[in-house]
N, C-alpha and C positions, 0 to 999 in steps of 0.2 A: 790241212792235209792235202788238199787239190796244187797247194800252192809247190812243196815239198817233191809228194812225187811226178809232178809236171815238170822239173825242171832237174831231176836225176831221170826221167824218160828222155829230155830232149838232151842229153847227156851221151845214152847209151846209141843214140844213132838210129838207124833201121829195123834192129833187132827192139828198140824200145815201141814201137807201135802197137806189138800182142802186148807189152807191158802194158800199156795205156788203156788198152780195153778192160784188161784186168781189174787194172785200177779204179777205173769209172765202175767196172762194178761192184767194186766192194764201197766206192762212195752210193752207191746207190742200195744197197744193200744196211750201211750204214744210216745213212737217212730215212731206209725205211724202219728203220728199228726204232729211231728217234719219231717217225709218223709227225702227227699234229701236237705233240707233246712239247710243251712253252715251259720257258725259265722266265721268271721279272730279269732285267737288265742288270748291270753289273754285279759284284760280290756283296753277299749276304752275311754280315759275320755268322759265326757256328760258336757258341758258347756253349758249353757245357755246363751244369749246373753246378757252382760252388760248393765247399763245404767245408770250409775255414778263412776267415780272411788276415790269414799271417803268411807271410811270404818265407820262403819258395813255393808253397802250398797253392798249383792252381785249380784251376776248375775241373772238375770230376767226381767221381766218390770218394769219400774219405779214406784214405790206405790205413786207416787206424782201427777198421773194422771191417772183418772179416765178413764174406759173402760166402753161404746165406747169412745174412745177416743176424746179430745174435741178440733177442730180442731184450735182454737185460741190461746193455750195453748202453752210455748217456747217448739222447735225443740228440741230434746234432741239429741247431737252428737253421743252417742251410741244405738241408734235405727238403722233397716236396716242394723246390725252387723252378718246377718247370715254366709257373705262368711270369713269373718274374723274366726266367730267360729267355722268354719267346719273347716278350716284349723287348728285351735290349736289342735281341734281332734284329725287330724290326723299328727301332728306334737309331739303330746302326746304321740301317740301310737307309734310311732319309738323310740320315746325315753323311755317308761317305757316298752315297751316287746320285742324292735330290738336293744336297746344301744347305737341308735345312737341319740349324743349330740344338737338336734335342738328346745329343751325346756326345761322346768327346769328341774330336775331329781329327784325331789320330786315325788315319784309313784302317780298318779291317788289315790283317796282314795273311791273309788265304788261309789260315788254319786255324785251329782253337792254341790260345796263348795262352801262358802261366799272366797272373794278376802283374801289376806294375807296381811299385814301392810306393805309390800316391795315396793319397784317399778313400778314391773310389777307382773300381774297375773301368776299362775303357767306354765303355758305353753306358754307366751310369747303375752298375745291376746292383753290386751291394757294397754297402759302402759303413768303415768302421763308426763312422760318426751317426748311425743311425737313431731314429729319435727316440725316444721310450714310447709305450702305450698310451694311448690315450686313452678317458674313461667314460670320456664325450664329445662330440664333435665336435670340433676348434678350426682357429687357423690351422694353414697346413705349414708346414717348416718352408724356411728361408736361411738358405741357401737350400736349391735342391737336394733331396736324397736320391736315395734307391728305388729301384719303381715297387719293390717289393714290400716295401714299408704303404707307398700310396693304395697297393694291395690287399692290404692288412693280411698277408703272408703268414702261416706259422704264428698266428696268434694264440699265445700262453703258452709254449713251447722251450723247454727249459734251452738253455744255453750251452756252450759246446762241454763245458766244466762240467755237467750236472746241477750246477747252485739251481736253486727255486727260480731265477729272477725268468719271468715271460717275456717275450720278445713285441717289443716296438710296432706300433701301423695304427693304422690311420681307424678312426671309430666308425665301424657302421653295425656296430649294436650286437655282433656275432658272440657267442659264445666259445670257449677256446678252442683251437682246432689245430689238425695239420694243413699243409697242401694252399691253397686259395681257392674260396669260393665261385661258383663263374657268373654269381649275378657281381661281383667283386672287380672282375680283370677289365672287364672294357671301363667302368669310374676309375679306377685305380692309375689306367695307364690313360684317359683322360685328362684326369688333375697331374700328372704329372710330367705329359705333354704341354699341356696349357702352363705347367711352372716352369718350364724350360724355354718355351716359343710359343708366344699369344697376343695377347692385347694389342700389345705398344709395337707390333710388328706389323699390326692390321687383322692379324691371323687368330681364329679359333683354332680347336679340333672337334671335329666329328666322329666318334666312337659308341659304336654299339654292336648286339649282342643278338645273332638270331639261331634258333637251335630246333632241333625237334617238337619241340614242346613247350621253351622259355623263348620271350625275348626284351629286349630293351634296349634304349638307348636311339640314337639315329644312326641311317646309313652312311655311307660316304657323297651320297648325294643329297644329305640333309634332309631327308625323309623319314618319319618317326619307322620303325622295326615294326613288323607283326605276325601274325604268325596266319597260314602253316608252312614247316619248312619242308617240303619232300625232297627227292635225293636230289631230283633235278632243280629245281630253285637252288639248293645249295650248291652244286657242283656249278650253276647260269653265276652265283653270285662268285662263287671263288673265281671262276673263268675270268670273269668282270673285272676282278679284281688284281690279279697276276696279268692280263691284257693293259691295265691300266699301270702295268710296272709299279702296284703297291701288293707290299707283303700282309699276311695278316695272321691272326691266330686262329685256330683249332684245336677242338678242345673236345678228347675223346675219353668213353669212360673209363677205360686203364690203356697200358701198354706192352699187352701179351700179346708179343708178334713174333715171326720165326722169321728166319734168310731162306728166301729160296736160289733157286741158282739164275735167276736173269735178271738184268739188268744192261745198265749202257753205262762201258767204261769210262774214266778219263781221260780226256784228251785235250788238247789244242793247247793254247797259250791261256795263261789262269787269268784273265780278266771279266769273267762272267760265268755265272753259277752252271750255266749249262756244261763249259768246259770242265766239271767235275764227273761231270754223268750219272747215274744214282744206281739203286740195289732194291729190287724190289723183297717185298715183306709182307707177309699177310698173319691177321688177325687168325689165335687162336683160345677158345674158351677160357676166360679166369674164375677161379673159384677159392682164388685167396691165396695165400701165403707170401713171404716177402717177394723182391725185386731188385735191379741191379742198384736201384738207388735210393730205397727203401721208401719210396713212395707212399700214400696211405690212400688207398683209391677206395669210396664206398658207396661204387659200382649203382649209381641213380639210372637205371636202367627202366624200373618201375614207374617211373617220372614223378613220382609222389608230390616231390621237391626237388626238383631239379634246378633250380637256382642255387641250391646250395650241393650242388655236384660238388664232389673232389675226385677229378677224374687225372687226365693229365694233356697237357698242354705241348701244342709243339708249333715252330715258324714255318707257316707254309710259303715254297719259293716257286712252286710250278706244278705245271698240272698235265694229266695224260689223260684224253675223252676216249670213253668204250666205245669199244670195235673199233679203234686207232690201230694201224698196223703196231702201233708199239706196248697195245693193252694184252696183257699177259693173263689177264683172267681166264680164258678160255684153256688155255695152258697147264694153268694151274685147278683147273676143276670147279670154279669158280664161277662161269660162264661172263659173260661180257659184261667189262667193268669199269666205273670210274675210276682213275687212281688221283692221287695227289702226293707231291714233294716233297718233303717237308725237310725243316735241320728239328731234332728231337729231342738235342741237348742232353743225349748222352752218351758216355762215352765208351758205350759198347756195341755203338753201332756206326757204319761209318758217316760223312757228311751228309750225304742227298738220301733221304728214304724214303721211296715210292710203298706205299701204303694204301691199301684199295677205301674208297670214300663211300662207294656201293654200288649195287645195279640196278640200273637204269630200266630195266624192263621190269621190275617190281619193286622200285625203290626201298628195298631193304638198306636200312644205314652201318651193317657192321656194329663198330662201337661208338661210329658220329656222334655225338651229343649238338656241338653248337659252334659258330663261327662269329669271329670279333674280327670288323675292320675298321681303320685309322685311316683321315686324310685329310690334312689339313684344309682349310676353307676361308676366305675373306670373312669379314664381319665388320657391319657400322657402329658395334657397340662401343661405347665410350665411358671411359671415366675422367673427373676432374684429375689434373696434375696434383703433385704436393700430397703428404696424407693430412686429410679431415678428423679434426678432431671428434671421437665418440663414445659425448658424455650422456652415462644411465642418468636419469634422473636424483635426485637428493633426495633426503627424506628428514634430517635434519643438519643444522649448522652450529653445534654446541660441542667448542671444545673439550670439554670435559664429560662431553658423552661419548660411549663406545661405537655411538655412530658418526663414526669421521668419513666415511665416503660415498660415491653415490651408489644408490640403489634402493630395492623397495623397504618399504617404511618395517620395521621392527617390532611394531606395535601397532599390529592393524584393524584390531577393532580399534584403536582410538585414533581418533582423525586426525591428520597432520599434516600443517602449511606447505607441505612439501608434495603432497600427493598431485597429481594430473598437472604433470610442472613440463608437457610433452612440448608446448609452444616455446619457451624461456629455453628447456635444454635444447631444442632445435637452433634455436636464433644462436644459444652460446656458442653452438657445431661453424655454425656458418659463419659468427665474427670470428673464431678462432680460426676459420682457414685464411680467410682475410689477411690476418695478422701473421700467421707463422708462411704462406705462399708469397704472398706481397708485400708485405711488412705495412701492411695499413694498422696504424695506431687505435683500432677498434676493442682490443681485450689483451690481455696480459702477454707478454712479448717473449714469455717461454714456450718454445714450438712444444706441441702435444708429441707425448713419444709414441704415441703409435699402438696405445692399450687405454682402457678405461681405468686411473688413477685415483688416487687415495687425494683429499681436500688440504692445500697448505695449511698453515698455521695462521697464515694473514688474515685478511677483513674479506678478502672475496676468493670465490674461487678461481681458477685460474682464467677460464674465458669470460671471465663474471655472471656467472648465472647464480649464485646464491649468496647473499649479504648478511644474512645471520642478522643477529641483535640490531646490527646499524641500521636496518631495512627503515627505510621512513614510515611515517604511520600513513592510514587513511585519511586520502585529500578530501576536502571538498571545494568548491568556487574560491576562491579564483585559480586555485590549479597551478602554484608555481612548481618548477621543476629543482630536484635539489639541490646544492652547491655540490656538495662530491657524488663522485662515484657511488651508483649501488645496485642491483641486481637489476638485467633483465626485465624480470617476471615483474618490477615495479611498475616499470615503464608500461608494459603488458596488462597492468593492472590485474596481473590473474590470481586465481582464487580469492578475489575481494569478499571481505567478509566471512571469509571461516577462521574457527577456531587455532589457535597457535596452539603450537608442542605441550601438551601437560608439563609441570600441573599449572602453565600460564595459560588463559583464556584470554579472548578480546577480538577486535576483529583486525584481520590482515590489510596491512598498507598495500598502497597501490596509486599510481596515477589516476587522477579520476576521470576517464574515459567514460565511466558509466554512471548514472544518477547515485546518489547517496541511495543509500539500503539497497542497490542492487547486488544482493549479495548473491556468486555464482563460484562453483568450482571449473577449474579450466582457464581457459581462455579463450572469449570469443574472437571469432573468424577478422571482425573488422578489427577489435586492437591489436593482429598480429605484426600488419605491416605498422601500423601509426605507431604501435609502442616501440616496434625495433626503431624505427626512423624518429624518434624522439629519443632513443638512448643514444642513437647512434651521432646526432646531430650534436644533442645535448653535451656529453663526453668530448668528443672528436670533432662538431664540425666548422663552423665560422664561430668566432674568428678564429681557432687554431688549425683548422683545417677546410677540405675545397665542399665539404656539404655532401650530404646522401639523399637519393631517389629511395623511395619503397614505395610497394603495391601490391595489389593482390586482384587477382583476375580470375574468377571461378566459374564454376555453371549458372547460379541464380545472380552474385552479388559481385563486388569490383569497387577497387578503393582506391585512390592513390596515385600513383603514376608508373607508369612498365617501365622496363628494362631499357626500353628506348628513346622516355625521357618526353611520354604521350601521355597522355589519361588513361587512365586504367578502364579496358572495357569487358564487359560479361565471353566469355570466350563459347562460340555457336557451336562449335564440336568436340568432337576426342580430338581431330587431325590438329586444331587450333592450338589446343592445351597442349599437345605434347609435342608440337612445334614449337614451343614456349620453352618448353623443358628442355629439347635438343639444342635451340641458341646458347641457352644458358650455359649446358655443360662446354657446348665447343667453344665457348668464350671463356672455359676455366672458372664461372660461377656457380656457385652451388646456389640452392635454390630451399625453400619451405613447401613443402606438400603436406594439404590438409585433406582428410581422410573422415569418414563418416565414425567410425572403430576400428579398432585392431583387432578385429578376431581374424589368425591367420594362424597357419600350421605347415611345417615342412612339406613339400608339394613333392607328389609321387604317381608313380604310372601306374595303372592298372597291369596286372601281369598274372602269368595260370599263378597258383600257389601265392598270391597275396602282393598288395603292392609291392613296388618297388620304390627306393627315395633317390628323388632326380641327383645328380652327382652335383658337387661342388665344383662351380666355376674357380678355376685358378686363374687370376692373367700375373704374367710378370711386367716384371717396371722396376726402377728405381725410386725410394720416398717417395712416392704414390700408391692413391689408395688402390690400385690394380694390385699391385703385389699380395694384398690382405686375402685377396680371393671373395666370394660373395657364395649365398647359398640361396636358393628357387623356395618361396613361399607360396603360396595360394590361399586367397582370401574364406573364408569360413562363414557360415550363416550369422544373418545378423540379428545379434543377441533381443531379446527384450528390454526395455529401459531400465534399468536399475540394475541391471544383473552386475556385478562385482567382478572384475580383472585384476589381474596382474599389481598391476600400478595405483587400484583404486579410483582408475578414472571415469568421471561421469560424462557418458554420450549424451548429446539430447534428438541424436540421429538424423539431422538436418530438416528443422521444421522448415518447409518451403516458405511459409509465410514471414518467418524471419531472418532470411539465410544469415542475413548479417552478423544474427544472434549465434550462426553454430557452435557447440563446444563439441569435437571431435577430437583427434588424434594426429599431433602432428609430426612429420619428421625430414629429415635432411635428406634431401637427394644431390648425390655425390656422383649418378650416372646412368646411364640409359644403354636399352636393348632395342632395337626397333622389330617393326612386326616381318614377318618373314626374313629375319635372318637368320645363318647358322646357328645363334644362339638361344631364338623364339623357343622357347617350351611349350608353348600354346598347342600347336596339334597335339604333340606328345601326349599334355595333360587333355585333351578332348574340349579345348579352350576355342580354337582354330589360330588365326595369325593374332599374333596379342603384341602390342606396345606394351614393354616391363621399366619399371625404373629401382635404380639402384639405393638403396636408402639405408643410414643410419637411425634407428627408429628410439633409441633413449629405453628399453626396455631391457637389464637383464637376461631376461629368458629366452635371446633371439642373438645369432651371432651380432659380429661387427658389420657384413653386409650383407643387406636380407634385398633376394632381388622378388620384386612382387608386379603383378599383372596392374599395368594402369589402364589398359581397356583397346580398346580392340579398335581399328581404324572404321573409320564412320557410325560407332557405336560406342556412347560415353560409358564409366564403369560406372556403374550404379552406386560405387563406394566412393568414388572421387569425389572432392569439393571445390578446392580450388587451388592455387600455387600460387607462393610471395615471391619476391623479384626484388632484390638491392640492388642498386647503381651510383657506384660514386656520381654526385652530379657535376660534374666540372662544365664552365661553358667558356671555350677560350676567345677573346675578342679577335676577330678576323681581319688581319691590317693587309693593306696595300693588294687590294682585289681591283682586278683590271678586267672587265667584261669587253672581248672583240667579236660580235654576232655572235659566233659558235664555242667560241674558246673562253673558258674562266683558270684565270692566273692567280695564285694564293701563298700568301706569303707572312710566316708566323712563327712564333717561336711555341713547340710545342714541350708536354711534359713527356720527359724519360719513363721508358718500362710503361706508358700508357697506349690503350687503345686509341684514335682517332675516328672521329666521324665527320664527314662533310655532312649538312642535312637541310635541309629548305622546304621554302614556304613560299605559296604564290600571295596569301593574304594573310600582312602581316596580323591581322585580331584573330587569323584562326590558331587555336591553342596546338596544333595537331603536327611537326616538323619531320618528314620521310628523310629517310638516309638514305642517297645516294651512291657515298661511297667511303669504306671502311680502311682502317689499318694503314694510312697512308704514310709513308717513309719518313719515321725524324731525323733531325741530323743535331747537333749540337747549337750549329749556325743558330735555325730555324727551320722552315719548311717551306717545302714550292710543291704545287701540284696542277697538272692541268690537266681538266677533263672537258669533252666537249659539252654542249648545251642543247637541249632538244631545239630546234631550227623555230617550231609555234611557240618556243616562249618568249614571256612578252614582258612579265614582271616574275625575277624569282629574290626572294629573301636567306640569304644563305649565313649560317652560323657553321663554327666546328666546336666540336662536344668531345673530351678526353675523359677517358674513365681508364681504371683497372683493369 
């Protein structure tokens, strides 16, 4: 405006100077109508809520039903679409004015658009390929949907036709409904953030939920939610929040509001929300009956339960603080007000609506309910590349039984060779990644698809964890090992001495690791590593292949040799252990964790009106286990001896005096959270900063990824025991080393697709070799590396070590 009429004043000559005064004061008059009132930065799209997805047919209310609506007339499944839309909003706005990838990237085009002939909507809102219902928590779909579906939306809501069939989302236990729950919108638009832009970007999301009376989730500063919210913390957070040029939701208990007459026009050039200007609107009394978009609001005013408000939802893009020359409260009878911006998604009102939020001098909320904000955040969390195969446990291996694949026994009063099988199907998890990420010839060379599968027809199962009939009998002295292939859990020697599948008795084969008649269910802590590292050798290693490292490194006990090709020693803390665990996964190893029991249960926050269950991590990725997503466990009191699980497996709880002896619960860790990061649940859960790791646990009754607390930095879990550790042991001979004072010259021919290590020794009889220096460049040739030499050494012994 300044620009415009400055330059038809300097135009009009002499007589343009009363022009000019003019002018400056209607800009000054203008900007005071604007006051301290803020827009986020660029365009916001404005979606209107759908309500058919067949083209021409865009976003708005259905033209196929009459307003007032006629209450006889079919459910239309995209009505009750505000929390869906407010999220595309602000899923829009990251993507066309922050760059990051969580909608389509087709810019916003300044107005609400009819849908496109694609799939899905521009920003991801609803989309024909939507998934069906689920009837328990699962995976979440891959390829992304609709955020509306992650919101479990219009759950059991007939379809546009009338037919019975309930509409598609995500399971969080709800009984049928309209609208979206608001303990629902910030998980919802969570998981389906995190399946758009997460992991493999480096990036989480932080999403949560703080209201009147409910709250959850974390802030955008990665701080757990809590409560009380009064007008002014919520108006401090929204300010916070629109300052920091992000959008966010609100979510109020209906939408019975009038036009009054002020507001600040349109103007300037359309490249930012504020050049639309807005309309203000104020809240009056609902007492029922339909709406412009047949919403179903059931007005949680009383707070009873306000997690399961169905209010209604809108994108807030700016805000106006009371007693602002631009706050209209006073005006309107109201007395001095907060307002806020909002786009409301629909389409009888225009784009920006100023909406009073409350007053600040008796923080009355209007129809406030609660505020969701979104912002993306770094995270250390890591998963293994490649997806990990994960296998339930077996329960028998007889073709001609109806029990062909894994899981719990069938017949559980009668005992069966297959029960407390957690160590063998671990080890299967972990040779199968071996095999289908690197192609190390350790287990059957058809990559796992990516579900827990039904048993071939052949002699073993796929990663060979169960041999059926062929399984060798019980050893004793002298212990040779078989000629062919045959299960794991042999090698393992576990469950020696129990009974086999009725109606055959006798005792279970096994490598004999343990005295004759030590008969035990499980599998002790020491032959986890020995018996992997004896299939593994035995099968796979010299002469047909370069040999395996295994160990196992815990709180009491330690067997074997580490990861790094050392002796295995007792690990002195948590920071130790799950340093252990962090190498591994950044080296794309999976690893064995052994556990005292598995009593654990979906892990949930305290909240008014009853827990809440922490959301489903999603990360994306390509065939990696990040895609599958992972779900927040928490460990559970620990049982009495003999008490009966799941699996049928016997704890004996970690006798300290035998640690060697534990039989606990083991399972595949496939990845790690560290403590204080965006993704720690530990405050949340009243845990404080907690180290988690990501595990395939072989159990049925537990998703594919159960993330569970490994213990908290400078305090061991009480449940932990210890972690195994595989290492191809390759040791390459080191030719034409040239030592000049400071300089070492090295020259070799090393393995393809392998890790390297330089590692040395001052004395060669110490068993004990430090890496220096890792991942050094191969070529085809061979290799050359020069590093310098600490200056005081006097004698070093230097090897290089290639592994996987």
């Amino acid at each position: 405006m300044r620009s415009s009429f400055g330059d038809k004043n300097r135009r009009r000559g002499s007589k343009g100077k009363l022009l000019v005064l003019v002018t400056v004061g209607l800009i000054v008059l203008a900007e005071s109508a604007l006051g301290a009132a803020k827009f986020v930065n660029g365009l916001v799209p404005d979606w209107n809520q759908p309500y058919h997805y067949v083209v021409p047919n865009g976003p708005g209310p259905d033209p196929n039903r009459p307003f007032p609506i006629d209450p006889f007339a079919p459910t239309d499944q995209w009505n009750d679409w505000c929390a869906p839309t407010s999220a595309a909003n602000l899923a829009g706005h990251w993507t066309d004015v922050r760059g990051v990838p969580v909608a389509d990237t087709t810019a916003y085009t300044n107005s609400t658009v009819a849908w496109g002939a694609g799939p899905s909507w521009q920003d991801y809102l609803a989309d024909s390929n939507r998934p069906s219902v689920q009837v328990a928590a699962g995976p979440l779909p891959s390829p992304t949907t609709d955020i509306g579906w992650y919101m479990d939306t219009n759950l059991g809501v007939p379809w546009d036709d009338g037919s019975p069939n309930i509409m598609g989302g995500y399971f969080f236990g709800d009984a049928p409904h309209r609208g979206t729950y608001l303990k629902n919108i910030h998980v919802g638009l969570q998981n389906f953030l995190n399946n758009r832009y997460s992991l493999t970007h480096g990036v989480c999301w932080l999403t949560g939920t703080r209201g009147v009376v409910y709250y959850a989730g974390v802030n955008t500063h990665g701080v757990p939610n809590v409560l009380p919210h009064t007008e002014a913390s919520a108006f401090a957070e929204i300010k916070s929040e629109i300052d920091s040029n992000r959008t966010l939701i609100l979510c109020f208990s209906d939408w019975n509001i009038v036009k009054s007459n002020f507001g600040v026009p349109q103007s300037g050039t359309l490249t930012n929300e504020s050049a639309f200007g807005y309309t203000n609107y104020t809240f009056v009394a609902y007492t029922g009956g339909p709406n412009a978009e047949d919403e179903e609001w059931n007005l949680q005013t009383n707070y009873v339960d306000v997690s399961s408000c169905l209010g209604h939802a809108v994108t807030c893009v700016g805000y106006i603080p009371g007693s602002d020359p631009a706050d209209r409260g006073s005006a309107l009878g109201i007395g001095p007000t907060d307002w806020v911006i909002v786009h409301d998604n629909w389409a009888t009102t225009p784009r920006n609506v100023a909406v009073p939020l409350g007053d600040p001098s008796n923080h009355t909320f209007s129809a406030y309910v609660a505020t969701t904000t979104a912002a993306p955040s770094n995270t250390a969390a890591k998963f293994v590349t490649c997806l990990v195969p994960d296998w339930n446990q077996p329960y028998d291996y007889t073709g001609a039984s109806a029990n062909l694949g894994p899981g719990p026994d069938n017949f559980p009063n009668i005992y069966n060779q297959w029960n407390a099988w957690c160590a063998p199907s671990s080890a299967a998890n972990l040779a199968g990644h071996w095999a289908d990420c690197y192609g190390a010839p350790v287990a059957d060379t058809t990559p796992f698809p990516g579900s827990t599968v039904q048993w071939p027809a052949g002699p073993s199962w796929q990663d060979y964890l169960a041999d059926g009939a062929n399984r060798p009998g019980v050893q004793n002295p002298p212990c040779a090992l078989p000629a062919n292939p045959t299960d794991i859990g042999w090698y393992m020697d576990t469950n020696r001495g129990q009974p086999l599948d009725p109606p055959l008795f006798g005792n279970m084969g096994g490598y004999c690791l343990n005295p004759a008649g030590d008969a035990h269910v499980g599998t002790y802590l020491k032959d986890i590593h020995a018996g992997l590292g004896l299939y593994l050798n035995a099968l796979f290693g010299q002469p047909a292949g370069p040999g395996w490292d295994t160990g196992t490194q815990g709180k009491q006990w330690a067997g074997g040799v580490n990861a790094l090709g050392n002796p295995a020693a007792i690990h002195p803390n948590e920071a130790s252990a799950f340093g252990e665990v962090v190498q591994e996964i950044n080296r794309n190893h999976t690893l064995l964790l052994t556990f005292n029991h598995w009593v654990v249960a979906g892990a949930v926050v305290p909240a008014p009106g009853g827990p809440v269950p922490m959301p489903v991590v999603n990360f994306d990725g390509t065939n990696t286990e990040a895609v599958m997503g992972a779900s927040y466990y928490n460990w559970g009191a620990t049982p009495p001896a003999g008490v009966t699980n799941a699996e049928d497996e016997l704890w004996n709880l970690y006798d300290y005096s035998m640690a060697s002896n534990n039989l606990g619960h083991v399972v595949t860790c496939v990845g790690y959270i560290p403590a204080t990061d965006p993704l720690d649940a530990g405050p949340a859960l009243g845990l404080g900063p907690t180290d988690w790791v990501i595990v395939h646990d072989n159990w049925p009754s537990t998703p594919r990824n159960v993330i569970i607390p490994y213990g908290s930095p400078g305090l061991f879990n009480a449940n932990w025991v210890a972690n195994t550790t595989v290492e191809p042991s390759q040791h390459l001979s080191v030719t034409n080393i040239h030592l000049v004072i400071t300089n070492i010259f090295i020259g070799f021919v090393g393995i393809p697709s392998a890790m390297h290590y330089l590692q040395w020794k001052s004395d060669i009889t110490n068993s004990t070799w430090t890496t220096c220096v890792s991942n050094m460049p191969f070529a085809v040739s061979g290799m050359q590396f020069t590093d310098s030499v600490p200056p005081e050494t006097q004698q070093r012994f230097y090897r290089v070590k290639a592994s996987y």
